[in-house]
N, CA and C of each residue as an Amber inpcrd file, in Angstrom:
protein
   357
   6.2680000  -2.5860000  19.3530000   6.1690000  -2.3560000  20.7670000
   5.1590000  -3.3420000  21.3350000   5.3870000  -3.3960000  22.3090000
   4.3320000  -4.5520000  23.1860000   3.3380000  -4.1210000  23.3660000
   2.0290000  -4.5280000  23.1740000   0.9150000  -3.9710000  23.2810000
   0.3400000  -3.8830000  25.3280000  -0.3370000  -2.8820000  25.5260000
  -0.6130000  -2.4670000  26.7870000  -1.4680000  -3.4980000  27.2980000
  -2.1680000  -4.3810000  26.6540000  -3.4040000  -5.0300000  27.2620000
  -3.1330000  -6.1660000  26.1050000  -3.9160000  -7.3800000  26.4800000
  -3.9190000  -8.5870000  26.1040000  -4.8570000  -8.5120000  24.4810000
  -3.5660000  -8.9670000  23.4630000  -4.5870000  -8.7060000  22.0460000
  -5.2290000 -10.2130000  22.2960000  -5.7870000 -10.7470000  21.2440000
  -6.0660000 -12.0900000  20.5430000  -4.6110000 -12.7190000  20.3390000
  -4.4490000 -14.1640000  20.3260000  -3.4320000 -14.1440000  19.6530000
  -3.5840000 -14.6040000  18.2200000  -3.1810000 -13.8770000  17.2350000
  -3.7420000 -14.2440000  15.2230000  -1.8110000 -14.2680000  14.9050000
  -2.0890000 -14.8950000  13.5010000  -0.9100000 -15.4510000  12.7840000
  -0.7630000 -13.6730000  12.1210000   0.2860000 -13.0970000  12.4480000
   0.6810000 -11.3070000  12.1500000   0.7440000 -11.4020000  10.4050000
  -0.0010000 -10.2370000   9.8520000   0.2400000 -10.2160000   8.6630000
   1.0300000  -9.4010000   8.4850000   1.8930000  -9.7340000   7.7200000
   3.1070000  -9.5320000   7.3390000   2.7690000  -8.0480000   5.7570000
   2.1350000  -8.8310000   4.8550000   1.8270000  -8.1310000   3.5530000
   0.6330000  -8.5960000   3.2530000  -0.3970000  -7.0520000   2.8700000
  -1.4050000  -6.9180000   2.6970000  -1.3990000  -6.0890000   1.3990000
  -2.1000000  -6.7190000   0.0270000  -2.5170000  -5.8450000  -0.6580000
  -3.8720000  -5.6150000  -1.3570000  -4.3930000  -4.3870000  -1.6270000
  -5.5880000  -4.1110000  -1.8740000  -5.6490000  -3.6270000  -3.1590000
  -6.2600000  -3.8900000  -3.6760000  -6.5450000  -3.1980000  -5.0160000
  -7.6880000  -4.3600000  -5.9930000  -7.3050000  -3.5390000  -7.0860000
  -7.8640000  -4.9730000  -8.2350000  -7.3760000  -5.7550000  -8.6220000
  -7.7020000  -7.2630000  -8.9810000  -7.2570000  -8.5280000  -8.8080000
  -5.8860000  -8.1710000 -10.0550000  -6.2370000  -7.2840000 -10.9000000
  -5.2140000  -7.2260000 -12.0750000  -4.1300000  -6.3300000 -11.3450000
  -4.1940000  -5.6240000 -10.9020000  -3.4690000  -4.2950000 -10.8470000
  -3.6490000  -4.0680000  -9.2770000  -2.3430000  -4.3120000  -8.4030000
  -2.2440000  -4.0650000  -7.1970000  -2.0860000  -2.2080000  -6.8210000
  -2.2670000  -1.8040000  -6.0960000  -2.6000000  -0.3030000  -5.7490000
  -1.4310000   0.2440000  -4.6900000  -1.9640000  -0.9150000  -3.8160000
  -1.6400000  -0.1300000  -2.5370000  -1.2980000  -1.5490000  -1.5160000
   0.6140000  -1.8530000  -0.5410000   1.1150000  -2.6170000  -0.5760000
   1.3960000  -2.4180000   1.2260000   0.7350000  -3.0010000   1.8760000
   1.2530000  -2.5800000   3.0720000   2.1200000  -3.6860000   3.6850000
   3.4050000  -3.6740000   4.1400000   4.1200000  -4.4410000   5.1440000
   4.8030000  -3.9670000   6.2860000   5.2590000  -5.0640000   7.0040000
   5.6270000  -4.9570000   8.8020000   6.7350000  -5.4000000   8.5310000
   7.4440000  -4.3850000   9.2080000   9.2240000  -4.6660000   9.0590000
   9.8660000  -4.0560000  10.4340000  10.2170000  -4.8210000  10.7580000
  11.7070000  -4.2360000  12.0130000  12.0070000  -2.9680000  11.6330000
  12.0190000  -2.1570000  12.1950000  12.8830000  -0.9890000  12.3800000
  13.9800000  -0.7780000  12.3210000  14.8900000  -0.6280000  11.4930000
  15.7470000   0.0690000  11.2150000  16.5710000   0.7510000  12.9280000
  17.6400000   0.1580000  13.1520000  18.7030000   0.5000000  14.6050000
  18.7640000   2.2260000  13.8580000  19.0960000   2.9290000  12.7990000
  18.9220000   4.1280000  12.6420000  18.3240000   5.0050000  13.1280000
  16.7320000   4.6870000  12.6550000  15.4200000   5.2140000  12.6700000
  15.0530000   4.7210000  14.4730000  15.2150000   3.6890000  14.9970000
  14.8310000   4.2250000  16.3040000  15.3820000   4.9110000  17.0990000
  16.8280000   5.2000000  17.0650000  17.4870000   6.3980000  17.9840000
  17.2130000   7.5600000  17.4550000  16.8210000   7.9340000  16.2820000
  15.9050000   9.3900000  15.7060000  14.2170000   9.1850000  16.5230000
  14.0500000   8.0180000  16.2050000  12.4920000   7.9180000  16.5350000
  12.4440000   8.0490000  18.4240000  13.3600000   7.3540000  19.2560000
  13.6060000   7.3420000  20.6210000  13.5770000   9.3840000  20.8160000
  14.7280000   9.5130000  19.9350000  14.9030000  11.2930000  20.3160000
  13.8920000  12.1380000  19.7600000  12.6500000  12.0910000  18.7920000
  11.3980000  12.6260000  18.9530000  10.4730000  12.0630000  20.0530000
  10.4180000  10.9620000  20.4520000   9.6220000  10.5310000  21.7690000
  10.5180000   9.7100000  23.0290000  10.9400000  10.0770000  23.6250000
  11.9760000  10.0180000  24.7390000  11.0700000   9.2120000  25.4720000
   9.7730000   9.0220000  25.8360000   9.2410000   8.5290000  26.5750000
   8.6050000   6.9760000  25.8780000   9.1330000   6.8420000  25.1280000
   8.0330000   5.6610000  24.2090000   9.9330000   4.7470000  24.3920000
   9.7000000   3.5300000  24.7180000  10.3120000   2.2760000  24.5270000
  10.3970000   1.8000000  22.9340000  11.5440000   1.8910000  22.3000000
  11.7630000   1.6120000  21.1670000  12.3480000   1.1280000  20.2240000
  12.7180000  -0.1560000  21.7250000  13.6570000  -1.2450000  21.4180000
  13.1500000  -2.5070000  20.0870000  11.5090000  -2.5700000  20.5610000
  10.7060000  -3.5290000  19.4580000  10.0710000  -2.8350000  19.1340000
  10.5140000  -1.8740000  18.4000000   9.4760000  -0.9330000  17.2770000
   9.3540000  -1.3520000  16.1550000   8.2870000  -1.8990000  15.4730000
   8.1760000  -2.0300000  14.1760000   7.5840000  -0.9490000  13.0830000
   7.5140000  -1.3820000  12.1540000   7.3500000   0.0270000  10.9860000
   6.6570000  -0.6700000  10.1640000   5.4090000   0.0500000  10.0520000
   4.8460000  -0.2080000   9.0520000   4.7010000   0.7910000   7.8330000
   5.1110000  -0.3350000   6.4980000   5.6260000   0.6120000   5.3500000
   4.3700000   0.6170000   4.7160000   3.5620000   1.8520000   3.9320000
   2.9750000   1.2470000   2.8100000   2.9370000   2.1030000   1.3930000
   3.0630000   1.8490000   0.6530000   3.3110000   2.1560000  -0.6910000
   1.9310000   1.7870000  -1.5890000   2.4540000   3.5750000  -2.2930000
   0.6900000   3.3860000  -3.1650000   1.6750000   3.4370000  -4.7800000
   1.3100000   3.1250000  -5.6050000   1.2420000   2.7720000  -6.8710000
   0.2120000   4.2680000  -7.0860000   1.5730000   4.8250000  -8.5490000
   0.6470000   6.1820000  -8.9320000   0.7400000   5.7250000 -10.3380000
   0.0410000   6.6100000 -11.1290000  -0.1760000   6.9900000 -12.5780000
   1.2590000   7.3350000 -13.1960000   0.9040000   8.6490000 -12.2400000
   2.1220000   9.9410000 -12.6540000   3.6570000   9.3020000 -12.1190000
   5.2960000   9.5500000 -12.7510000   6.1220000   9.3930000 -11.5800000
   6.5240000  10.8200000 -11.1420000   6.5920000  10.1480000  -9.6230000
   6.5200000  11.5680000  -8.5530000   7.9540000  11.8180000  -8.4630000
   8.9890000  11.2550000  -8.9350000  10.0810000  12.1660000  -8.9790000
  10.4130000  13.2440000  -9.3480000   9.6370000  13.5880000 -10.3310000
  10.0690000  14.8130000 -11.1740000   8.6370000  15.6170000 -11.1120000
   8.3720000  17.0820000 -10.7970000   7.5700000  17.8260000 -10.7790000
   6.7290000  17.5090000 -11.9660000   5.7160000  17.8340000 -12.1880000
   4.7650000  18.5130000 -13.3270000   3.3250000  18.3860000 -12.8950000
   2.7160000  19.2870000 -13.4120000   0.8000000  19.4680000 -13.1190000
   0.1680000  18.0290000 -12.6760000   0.4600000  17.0810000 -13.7370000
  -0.3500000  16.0910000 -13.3930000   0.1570000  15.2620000 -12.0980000
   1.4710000  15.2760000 -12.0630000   2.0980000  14.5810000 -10.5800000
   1.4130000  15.4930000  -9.5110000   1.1660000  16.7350000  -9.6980000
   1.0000000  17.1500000  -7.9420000  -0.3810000  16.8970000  -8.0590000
  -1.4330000  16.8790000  -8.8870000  -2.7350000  17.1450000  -8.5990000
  -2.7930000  15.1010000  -8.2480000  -2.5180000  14.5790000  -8.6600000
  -2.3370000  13.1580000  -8.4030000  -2.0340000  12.8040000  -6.8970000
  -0.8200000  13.5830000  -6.4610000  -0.2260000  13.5800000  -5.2510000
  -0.8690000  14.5320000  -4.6110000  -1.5090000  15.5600000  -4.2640000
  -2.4840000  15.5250000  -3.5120000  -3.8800000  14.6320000  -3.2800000
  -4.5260000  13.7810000  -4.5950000  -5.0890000  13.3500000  -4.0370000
  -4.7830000  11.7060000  -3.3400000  -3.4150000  11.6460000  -3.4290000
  -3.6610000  10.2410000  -2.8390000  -2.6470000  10.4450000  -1.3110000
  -2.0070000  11.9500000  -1.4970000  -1.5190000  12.3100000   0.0840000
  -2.7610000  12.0670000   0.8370000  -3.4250000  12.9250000   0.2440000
  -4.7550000  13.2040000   1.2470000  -5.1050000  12.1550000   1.9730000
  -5.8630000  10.9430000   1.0180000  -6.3320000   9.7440000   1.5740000
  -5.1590000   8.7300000   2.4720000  -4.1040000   9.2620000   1.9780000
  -2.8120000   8.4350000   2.2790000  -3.8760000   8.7920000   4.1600000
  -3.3920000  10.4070000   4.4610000  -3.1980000  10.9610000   5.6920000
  -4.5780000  10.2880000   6.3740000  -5.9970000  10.4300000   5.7780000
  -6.8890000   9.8780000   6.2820000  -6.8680000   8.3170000   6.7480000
  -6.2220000   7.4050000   5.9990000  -5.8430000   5.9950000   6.2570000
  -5.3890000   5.8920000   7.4420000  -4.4410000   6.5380000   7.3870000
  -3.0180000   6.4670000   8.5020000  -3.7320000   7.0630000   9.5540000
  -4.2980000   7.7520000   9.8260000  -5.1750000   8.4130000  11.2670000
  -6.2650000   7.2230000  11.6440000  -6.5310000   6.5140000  10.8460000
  -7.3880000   5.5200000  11.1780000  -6.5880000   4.0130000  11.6870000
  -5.2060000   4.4570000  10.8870000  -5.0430000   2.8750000  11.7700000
  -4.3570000   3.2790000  12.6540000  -3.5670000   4.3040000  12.8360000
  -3.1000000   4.7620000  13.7530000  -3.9760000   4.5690000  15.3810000
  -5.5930000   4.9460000  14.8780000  -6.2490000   5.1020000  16.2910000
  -6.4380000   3.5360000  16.6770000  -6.6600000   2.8500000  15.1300000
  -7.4400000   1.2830000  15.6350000  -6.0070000   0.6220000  16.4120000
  -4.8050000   0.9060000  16.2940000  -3.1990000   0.1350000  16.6720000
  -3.9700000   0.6840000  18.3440000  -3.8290000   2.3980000  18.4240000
  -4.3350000   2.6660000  19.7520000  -5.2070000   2.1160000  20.5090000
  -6.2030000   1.4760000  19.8530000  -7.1350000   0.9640000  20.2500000
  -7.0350000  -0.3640000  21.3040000  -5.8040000  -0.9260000  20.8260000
  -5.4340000  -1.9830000  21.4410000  -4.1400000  -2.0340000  21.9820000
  -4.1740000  -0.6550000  22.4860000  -2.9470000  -0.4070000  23.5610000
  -1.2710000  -0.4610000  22.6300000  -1.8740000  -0.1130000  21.5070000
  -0.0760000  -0.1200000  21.2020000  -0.2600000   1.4450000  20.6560000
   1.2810000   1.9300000  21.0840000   2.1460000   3.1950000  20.5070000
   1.5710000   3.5210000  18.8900000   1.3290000   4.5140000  18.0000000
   1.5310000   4.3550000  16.7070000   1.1280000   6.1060000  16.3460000
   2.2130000   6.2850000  15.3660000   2.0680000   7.4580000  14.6800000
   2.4330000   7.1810000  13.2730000   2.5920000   8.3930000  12.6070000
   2.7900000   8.0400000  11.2400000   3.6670000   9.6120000  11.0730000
   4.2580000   9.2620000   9.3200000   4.7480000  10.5240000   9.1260000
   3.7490000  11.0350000   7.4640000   3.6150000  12.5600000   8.2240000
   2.7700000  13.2310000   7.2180000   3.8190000  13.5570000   6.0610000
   3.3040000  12.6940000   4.9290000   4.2240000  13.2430000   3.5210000
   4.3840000  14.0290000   2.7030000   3.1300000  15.3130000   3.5310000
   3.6090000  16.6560000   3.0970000   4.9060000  17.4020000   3.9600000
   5.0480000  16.8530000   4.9350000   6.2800000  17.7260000   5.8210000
   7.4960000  16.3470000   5.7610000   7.0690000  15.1200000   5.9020000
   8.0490000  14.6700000   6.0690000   8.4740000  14.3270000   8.0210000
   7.2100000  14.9550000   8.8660000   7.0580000  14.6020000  10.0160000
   6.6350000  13.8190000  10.6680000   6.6320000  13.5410000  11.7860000
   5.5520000  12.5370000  12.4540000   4.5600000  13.3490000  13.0350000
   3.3360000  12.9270000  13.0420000   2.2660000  13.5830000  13.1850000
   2.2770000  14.5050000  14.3750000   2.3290000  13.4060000  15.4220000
   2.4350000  13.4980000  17.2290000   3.0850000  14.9610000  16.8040000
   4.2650000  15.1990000  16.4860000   5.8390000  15.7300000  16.8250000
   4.8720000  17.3530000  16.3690000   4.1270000  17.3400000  15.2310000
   3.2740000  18.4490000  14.5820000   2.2160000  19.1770000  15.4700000
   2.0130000  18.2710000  16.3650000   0.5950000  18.6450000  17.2300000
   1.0040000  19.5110000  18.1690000   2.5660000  18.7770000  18.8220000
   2.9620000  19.6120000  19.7800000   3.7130000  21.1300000  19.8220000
   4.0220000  21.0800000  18.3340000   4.3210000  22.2420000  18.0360000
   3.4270000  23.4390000  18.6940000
């Protein structure tokens, strides 16, 4: 989406990853939106323009695999939901910060945050 007020103009990063130089963690990229996902995303926010919506994906690297239940997958997956949710509220506000749209979806429900509040 177009931002409300005048950013800087910087070269957009595309893919960002953090972790240790051996072993990448955590993979964030900027991708077009999906023509799917914005007429779902348009019909949870009717009021948001969502013609240039982009999506930002990011993917954490676990221990455990989370496909299949067991003790050590959920205690794993809570703790990196958790931080997941704390991340995402933070860039969520800093995107706000500079006049652009941004929510996220909580990966315990599978919602978008906004859509939870108004409940």
């Amino acid at each position: 989406m177009q931002p409300k007020k005048d950013v800087a103009e910087k070269q957009p990063v595309s893919e960002l990853k953090a972790g240790d130089v051996g072993e990448k963690t955590i993979e964030l990229k900027a991708v077009n939106c999906p023509d799917s996902m914005k007429k779902k995303v348009g019909e949870l926010f009717p009021n948001q323009n969502v013609d240039t919506l982009s999506v930002l994906n990011v993917t954490q690297k676990t221990k455990n695999d989370m496909s299949a239940w067991n003790a050590n997958m959920e205690i794993e997956w809570m703790a990196v939901s958790s931080g997941f949710v704390d991340s995402a509220i933070a860039a969520c506000n800093a995107l706000k910060s500079f006049g652009y749209w941004a929510d996220f979806i909580d990966p315990s429900s599978g919602r978008p945050v906004s859509f939870i509040c108004m409940l």
